[in-house]
C-alpha positions in Angstrom: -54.2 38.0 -47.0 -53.9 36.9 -43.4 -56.1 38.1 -40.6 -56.7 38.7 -36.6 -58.8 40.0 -34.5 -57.3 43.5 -34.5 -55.8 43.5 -37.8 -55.5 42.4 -41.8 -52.2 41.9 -42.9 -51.8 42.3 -46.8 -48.6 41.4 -48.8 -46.9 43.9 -51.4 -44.3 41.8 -52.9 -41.7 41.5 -50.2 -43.8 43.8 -47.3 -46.3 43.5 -45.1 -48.7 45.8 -44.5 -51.1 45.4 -41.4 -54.7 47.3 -42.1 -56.1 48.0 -38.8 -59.3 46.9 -38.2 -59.9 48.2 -34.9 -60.4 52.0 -35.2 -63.5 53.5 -34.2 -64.8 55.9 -36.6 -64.2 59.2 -37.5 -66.9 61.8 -36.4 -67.5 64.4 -39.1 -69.4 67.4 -38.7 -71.7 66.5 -41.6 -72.7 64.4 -39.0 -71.9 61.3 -41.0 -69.4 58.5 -39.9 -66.7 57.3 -41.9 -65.2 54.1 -41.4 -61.3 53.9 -40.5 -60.7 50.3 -42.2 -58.3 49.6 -44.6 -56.5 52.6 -42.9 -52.9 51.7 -42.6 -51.0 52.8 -39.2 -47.6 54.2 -39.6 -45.9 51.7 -37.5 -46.6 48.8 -39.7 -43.8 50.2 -42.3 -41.1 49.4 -40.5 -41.9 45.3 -39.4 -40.0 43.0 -40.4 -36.2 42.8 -42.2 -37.1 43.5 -45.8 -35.1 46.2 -47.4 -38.3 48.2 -47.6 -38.9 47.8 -43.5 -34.7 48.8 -43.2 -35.1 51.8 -45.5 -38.1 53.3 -43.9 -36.3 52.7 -40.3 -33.4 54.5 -41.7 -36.2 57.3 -42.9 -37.7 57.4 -39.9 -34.7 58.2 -37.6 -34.2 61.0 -39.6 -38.1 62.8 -39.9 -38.9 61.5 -43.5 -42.3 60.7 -44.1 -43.0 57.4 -44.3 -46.1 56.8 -46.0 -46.8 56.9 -49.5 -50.2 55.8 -51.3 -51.6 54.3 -47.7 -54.7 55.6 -46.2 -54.3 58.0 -43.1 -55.9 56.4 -39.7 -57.7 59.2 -38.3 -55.1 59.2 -35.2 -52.4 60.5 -37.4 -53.8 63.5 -39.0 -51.9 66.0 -37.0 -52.4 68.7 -39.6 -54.7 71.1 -37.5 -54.1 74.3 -39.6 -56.3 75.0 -42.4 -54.6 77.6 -43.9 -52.3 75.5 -45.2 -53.9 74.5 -47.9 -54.0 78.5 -48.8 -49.9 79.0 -48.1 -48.8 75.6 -50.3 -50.9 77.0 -53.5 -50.3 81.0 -52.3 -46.0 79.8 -52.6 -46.2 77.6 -55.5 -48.3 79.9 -58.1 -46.4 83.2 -56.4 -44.0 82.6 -58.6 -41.9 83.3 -62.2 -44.0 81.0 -64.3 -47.8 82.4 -63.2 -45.8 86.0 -64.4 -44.8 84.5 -67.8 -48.4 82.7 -68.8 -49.5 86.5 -68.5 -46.3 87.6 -70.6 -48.1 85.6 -73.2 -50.9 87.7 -73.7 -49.1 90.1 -76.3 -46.2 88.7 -77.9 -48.2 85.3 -78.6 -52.1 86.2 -79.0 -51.7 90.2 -79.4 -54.0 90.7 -76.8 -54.2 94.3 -74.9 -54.3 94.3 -71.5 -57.9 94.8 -71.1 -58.6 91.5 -72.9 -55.5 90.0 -71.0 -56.8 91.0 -67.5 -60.5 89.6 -68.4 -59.2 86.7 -69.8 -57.1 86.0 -66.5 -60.3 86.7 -64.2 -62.7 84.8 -65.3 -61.0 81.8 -66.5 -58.6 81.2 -63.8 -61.8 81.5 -61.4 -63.6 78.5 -63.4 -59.7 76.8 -63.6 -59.2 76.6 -59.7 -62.7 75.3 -58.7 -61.7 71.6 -59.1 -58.6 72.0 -57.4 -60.5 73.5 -54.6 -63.4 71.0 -54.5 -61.1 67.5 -54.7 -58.9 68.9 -51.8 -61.6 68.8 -49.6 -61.3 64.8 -50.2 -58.3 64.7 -47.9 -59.6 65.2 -44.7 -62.9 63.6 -45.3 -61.3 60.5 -46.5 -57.5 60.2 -45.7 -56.8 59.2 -49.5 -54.2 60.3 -52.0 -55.9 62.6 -55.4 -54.9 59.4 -57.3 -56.1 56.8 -55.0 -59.3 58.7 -54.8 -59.4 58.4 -58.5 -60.1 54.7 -58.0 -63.6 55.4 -57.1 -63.8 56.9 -60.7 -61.5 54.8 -63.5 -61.2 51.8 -61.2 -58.5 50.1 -59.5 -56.3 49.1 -63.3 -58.3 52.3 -65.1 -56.6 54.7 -62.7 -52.9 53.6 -64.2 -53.7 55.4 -67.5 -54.2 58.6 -65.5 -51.5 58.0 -63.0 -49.2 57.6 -65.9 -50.4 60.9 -67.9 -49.7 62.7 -64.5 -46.4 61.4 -64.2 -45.9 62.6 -67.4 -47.2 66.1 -66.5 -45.6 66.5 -63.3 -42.1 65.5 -64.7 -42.3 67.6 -68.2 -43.3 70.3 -66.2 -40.7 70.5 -64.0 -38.6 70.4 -66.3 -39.8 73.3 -68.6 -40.2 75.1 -65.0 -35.9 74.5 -64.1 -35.2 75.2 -67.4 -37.1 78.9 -66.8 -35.2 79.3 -63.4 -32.0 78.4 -65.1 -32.2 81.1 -67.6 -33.2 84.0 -65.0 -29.9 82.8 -63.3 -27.9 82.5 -66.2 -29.4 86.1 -67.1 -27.7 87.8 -63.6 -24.4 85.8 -63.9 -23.5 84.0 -67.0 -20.6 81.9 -65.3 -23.4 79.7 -64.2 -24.3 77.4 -66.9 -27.3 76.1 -68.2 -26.8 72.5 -66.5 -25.8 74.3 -63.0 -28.7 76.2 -62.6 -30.5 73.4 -63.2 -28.7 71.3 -60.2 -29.2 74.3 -58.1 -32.9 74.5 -58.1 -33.5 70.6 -58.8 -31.2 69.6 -55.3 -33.2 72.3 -53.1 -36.6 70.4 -54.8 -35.0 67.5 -53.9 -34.3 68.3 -50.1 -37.5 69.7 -49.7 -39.8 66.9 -51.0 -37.6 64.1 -49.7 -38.9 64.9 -46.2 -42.1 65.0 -47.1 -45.5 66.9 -46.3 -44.3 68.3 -43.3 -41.7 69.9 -44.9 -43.2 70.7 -48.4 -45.9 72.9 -46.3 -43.6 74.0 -43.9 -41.0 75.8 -46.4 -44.4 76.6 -49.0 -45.3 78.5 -46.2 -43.3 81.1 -46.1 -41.8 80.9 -49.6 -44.7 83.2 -51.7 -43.4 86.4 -49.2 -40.0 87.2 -50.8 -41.3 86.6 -54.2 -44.4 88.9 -53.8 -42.0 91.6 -52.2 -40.4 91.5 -55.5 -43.3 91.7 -57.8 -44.4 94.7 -55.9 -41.2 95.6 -56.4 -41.5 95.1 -60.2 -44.9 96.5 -60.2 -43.6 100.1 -58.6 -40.5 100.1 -60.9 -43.0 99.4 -63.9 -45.4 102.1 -63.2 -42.8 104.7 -62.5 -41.3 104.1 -65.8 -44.2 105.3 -67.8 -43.7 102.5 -70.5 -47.4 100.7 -69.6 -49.0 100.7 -73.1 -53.1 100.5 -73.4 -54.3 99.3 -76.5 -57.5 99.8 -77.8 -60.5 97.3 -77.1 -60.7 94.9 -80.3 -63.0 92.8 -81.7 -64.0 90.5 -84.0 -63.3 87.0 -85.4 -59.1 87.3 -84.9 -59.6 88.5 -81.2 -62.2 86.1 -80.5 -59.4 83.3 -81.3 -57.0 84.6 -79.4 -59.3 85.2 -76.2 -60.0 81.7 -76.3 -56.1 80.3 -77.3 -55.1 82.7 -74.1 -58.2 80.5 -72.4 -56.8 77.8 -72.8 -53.1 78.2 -71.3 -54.5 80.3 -68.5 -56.8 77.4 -68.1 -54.4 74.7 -68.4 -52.3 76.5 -65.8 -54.8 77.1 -63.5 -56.4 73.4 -62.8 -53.0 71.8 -63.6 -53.1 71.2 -60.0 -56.2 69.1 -59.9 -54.9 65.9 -60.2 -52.8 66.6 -56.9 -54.9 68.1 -54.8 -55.9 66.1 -52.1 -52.3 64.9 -51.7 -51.7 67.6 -49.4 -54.9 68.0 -47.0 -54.8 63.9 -46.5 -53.5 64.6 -42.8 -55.8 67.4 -41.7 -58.7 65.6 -39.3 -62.3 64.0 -40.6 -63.7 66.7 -38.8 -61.6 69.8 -40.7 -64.0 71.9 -42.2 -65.2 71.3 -46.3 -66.3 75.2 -46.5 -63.0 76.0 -45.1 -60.6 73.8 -47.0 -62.2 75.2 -50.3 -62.3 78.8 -49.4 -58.8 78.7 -48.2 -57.3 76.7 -51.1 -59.7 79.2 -53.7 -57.6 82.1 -51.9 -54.4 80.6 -51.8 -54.6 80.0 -55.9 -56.6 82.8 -56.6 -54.6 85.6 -55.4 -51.6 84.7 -56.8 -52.5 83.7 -60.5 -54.6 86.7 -60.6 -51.9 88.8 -59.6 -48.6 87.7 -61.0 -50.6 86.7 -64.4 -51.7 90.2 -64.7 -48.6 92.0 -63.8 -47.0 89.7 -66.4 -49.7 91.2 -68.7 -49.0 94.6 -67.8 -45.2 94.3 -68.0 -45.7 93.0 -71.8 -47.0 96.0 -73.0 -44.3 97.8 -72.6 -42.7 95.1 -75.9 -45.2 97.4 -77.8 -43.7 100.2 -78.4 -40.1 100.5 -76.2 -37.6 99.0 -78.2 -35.4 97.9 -75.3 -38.1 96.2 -73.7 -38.8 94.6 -77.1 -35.2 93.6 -77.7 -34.7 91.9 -74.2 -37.9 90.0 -74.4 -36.7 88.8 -77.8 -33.4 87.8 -76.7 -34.2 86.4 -73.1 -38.0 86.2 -73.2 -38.9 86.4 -69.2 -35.8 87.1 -67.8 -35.0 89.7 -70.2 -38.3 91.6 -69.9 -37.8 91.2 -65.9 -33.9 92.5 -66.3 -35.3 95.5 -68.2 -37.3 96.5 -65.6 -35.5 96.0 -62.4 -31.8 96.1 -63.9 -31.3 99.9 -65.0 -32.8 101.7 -61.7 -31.7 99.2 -59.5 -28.7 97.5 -60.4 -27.1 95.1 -58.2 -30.5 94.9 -55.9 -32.3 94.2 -58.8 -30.0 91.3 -60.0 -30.7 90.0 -56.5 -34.3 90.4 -57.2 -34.1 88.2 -60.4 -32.3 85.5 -58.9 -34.7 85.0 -55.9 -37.6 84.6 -59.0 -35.7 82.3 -60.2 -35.0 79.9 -57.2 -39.0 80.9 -57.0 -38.9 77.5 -59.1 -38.9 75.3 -56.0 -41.8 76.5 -54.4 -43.5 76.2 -58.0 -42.1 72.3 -58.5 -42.2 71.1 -55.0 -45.8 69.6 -55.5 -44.9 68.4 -59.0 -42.0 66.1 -57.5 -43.9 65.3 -54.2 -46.8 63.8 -55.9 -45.2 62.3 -58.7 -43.7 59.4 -56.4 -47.1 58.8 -55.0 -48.4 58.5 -59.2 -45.6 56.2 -59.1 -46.6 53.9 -56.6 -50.2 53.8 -57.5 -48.9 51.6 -61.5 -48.4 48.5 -59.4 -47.8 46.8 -56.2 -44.3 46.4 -57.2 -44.1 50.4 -57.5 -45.8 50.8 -54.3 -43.0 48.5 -52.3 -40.2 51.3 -53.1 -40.7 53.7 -50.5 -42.2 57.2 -50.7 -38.8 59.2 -50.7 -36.7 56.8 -53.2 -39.4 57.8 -56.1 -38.5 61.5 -55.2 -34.8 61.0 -55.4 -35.0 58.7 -59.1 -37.9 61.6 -60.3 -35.6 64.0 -59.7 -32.8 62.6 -61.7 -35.2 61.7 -64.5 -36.5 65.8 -65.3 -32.6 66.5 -64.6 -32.3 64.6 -67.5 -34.5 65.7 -69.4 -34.3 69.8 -68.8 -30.2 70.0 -69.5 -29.9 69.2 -72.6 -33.5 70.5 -73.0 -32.1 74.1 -71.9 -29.9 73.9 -75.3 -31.8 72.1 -77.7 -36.2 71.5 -77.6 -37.2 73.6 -74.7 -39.9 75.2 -77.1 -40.8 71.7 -78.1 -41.1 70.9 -74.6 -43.3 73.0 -73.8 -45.3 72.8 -76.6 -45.5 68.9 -75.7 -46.5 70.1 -72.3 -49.1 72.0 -73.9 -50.4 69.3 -75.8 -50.8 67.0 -73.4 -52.6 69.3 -70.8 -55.5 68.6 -71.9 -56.0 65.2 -70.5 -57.3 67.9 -67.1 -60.2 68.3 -69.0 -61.4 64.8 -69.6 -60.1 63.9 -66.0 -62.6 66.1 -64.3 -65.3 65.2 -66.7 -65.0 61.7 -65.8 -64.6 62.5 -62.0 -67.2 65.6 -61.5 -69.5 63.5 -63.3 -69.1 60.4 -61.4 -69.5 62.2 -58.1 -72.3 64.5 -58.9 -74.8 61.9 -61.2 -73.9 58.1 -59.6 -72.4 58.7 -56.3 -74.7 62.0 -55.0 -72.1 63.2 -53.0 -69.6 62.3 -50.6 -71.9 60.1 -48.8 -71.9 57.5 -52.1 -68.5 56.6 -51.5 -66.9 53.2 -49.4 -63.4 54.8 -48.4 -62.2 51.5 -47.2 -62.7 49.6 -51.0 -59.7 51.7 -52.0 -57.8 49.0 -52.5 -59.9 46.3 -53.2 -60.4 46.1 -57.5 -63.5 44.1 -56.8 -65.8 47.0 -54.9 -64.3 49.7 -57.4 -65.8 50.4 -60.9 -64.7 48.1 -63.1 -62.9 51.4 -65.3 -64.5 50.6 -69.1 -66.9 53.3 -68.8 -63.8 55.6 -67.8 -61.5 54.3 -70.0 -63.7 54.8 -72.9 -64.9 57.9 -72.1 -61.5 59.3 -71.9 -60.9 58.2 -75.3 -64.5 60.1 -76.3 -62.7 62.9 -74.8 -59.5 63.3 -76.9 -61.6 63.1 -79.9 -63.1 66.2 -78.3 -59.9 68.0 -77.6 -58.4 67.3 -81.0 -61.1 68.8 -82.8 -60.9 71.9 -80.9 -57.3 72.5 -79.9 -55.1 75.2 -82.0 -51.8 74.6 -81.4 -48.3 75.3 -83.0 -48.1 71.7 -83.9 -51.7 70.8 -84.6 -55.5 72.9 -85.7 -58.0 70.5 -85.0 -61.0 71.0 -87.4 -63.6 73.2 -84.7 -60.6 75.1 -83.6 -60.1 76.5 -87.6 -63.2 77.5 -87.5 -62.5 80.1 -84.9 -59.9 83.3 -85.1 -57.8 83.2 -88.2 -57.3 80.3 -90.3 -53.8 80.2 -89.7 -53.8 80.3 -85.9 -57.7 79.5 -85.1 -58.9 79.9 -81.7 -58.6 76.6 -79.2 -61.6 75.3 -77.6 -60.1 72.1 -76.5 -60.8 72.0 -73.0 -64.5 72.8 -72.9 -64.9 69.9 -75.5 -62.7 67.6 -74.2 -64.7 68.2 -70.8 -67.6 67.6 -72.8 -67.2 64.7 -74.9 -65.8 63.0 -72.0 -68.7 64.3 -69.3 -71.4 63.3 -71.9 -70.2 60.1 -73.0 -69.4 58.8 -69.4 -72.7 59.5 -68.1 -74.2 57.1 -70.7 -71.5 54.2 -70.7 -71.7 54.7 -66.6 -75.0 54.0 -67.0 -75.0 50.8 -68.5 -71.4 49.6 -66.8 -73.0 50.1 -63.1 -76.3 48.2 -64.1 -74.2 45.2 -65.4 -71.6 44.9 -63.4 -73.6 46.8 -59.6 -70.3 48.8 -58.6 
């Protein structure tokens, strides 16, 4: 690595990149400083004549963001507004998916809505915290959610997560466009599987090509159309009369399904921690921790709790109306919706269906964003394609994936999705832990050692506690495919009751703190 006075210059394969060892450091109100080096200034991406300098001068002239996995220099956080952090999450939960994990509750668990709406509460308040508390990382450090995660699996370590969230963010985009598809195939049927699918994939694309900017820009103003029409949905539903209110059950059966309903309200919920600080990295050191949380806890609790329990409500009506229960059973969420807004509305509420649908972008926007930052955190070669080209070859990767996916395995899709989800769990077991027991707080970390292997943890404790914790969440999961052996022990033989991510959170959380223990005395990092 070459050096000057004023600067370190670092080579990615064919790139330079010039860390700035000049800025003066960042004031934050904790009264703490926090050191600007190894921040990278957003002119240094476009010296020299490498392909990657030409491509981001081409991206440049046109407002696409530039930088990808780099650390923010303090003089380019030009994100002053707060509340963004509540509109991004308010637009991407407000949306047709939150509805259907509450459509679940019924046809899946055969949960009333009392248990439903309890269910939804309490566990999507304990889902969101992590979300909440990692985004306060952006401001205070300038750091990606996966570059952060250096500080707990190491500089290698972190590529086993990176690659399970790449995995996450493109499956569920995919299972999310095929969803949108269907509600537009539902309204007119001379739009194929494939095209709805290209539809709601190319505005993703335009959006997150741009970059942050943009993403918040359109996420901010996205969720007020869609919750127009859930009130909409909401005032249609209750006027019907067709709400039905089962009785308060008990027993083992109900107990298994509370906690199988747990666990994909759960999943949903804190499927967003592994991004989170991607999108309050340019907000200033000085930005408020009390306010980033509270606003990001409002901008994801309103909408889960509300879409999730209409959903629930809606369901009900499956019970005992038969054409509610016929077009659920033909087109699952878009059928139930149709049967709502369809027969008093008519054209209007065809309308309404296809604005849930294109609801999709809003809800994949931060998938497709941060997976081409995951992307260029594998390797240096991966970090020398710029920002926006991951975007475009992402999207053509869950394009592939969801068409023929719309015809043939969505349901095993999704179930994958489901499967895999669980890796959350282990992930903030590893992380919370790390923080909390051997760093004490923000003050324990060295932002500037984010890219240098040699000052990060060396990863074995990590890596081994994360296999501790899939032990954990294959003893307890109940799924379609699998029953791990603590899960039959709950609900119904047949169908158990999944306690996969508290023991996945466990084993991992448990296991790291002793292996942590021994790793930083050996190794002093």
């Amino acid at each position: 690595m070459a050096r000057s006075d004023e600067y370190d210059v670092e080579q990615f394969g064919d790139k330079e990149i010039r860390i700035d060892n000049t800025k003066e450091p960042a004031y934050v109100k904790e009264r703490q400083y926090v050191s600007e080096i190894g921040a990278v200034p957003g002119e240094s991406f476009v010296v020299g004549d490498t392909l990657y300098a030409k491509l981001q001068r081409i991206a440049g002239k046109y407002s696409v963001e530039q930088r990808g996995i780099e650390r923010v220099p303090e003089d380019e956080r030009t994100d002053r507004t707060p509340t963004n952090a509540c509109t991004l999450w308010l637009s991407a939960n407000m949306v047709v998916s939150t509805f259907a994990i509450g459509a679940l509750s019924y046809p899946v668990f055969k949960l009333g809505f009392v248990e439903a709406v309890l269910t939804i509460l309490f566990i999507n308040l304990l889902g969101i915290t992590p979300v909440c508390f990692f985004s306060t990382f952006g401001p205070k450090f300038g750091l990606r959610q996966m570059v952060l995660s250096r500080f707990y699996f190491g500089y290698k370590g972190v590529k086993l997560i990176a690659v399970f969230n790449i995995i996450a963010c493109l499956g569920w985009s995919s299972v999310n466009v095929i969803i949108g598809a269907q509600l537009l195939h539902a309204v007119n049927t001379n739009i194929p599987g494939w095209g709805g699918i290209l539809i709601i994939a190319a505005g993703t694309l335009f959006i997150c090509f741009f970059g942050y900017k943009i993403v918040h820009h359109y996420e901010r103003w996205s969720w007020i159309p869609c919750f127009i029409i859930f009130l909409i949905v909401l005032g249609e539903f209750a006027h019907s009369g067709k709400f039905e209110r089962l009785p308060l059950s008990s027993g083992n059966a109900t107990a298994g399904s509370v906690l199988s309903f747990s666990s994909a309200v759960f999943g949903f919920a804190t499927g967003w921690t592994s991004y989170s600080a991607d999108y309050t990295v340019y907000m200033p050191a000085t930005t408020s921790r009390i306010k980033v949380f509270m606003w990001t806890w409002l901008g994801l609790a309103f909408p889960l709790l509300f879409s999730e329990m209409l959903g629930a409500a809606v369901v009900t009506a499956t019970i005992n109306t038969p054409e509610y229960a016929a077009a659920y059973e033909e087109s699952k969420i878009g059928g139930l919706l149709g049967a709502v807004l369809f027969p008093p509305l008519g054209r209007f509420g065809e309308f309404c269906v296809v604005v849930l649908g294109l609801s999709i972008i809003a809800n994949n926007c931060p998938n497709i964003y941060s997976v081409s930052l995951s992307l260029q955190v594998l390797a240096r070669q991966t970090q020398n394609v710029p920002r926006f080209v991951w975007v475009f070859i992402a999207t053509l990767v869950y394009i592939a994936i969801a068409i023929p996916g719309y015809e043939h395995f969505e349901s095993v899709l999704e179930n994958f999705m489901l499967m895999i989800g669980y890796w959350l769990a282990i992930y903030e077991g590893v992380a919370i832990t790390e923080h909390v027991v051997f760093r004490g707080g923000t003050t324990g970390y060295v932002p500037e050692h984010y890219n240098q292997p040699g000052l990060l943890p060396p990863g074995f404790a990590a890596i081994v506690a994360f296999c501790f914790g899939v032990v954990g969440a294959v003893m307890g999961l109940a799924q379609v495919w699998y029953i791990g052996p603590v899960g039959k022990k709950i609900g119904l033989p047949e169908y158990g009751g999944d306690v996969g991510f508290p023991l996945a959170f466990g084993f991992a959380a448990i296991s790291y703190l002793v292996l942590r223990f021994f790793e930083k005395r050996h190794f002093h990092r």
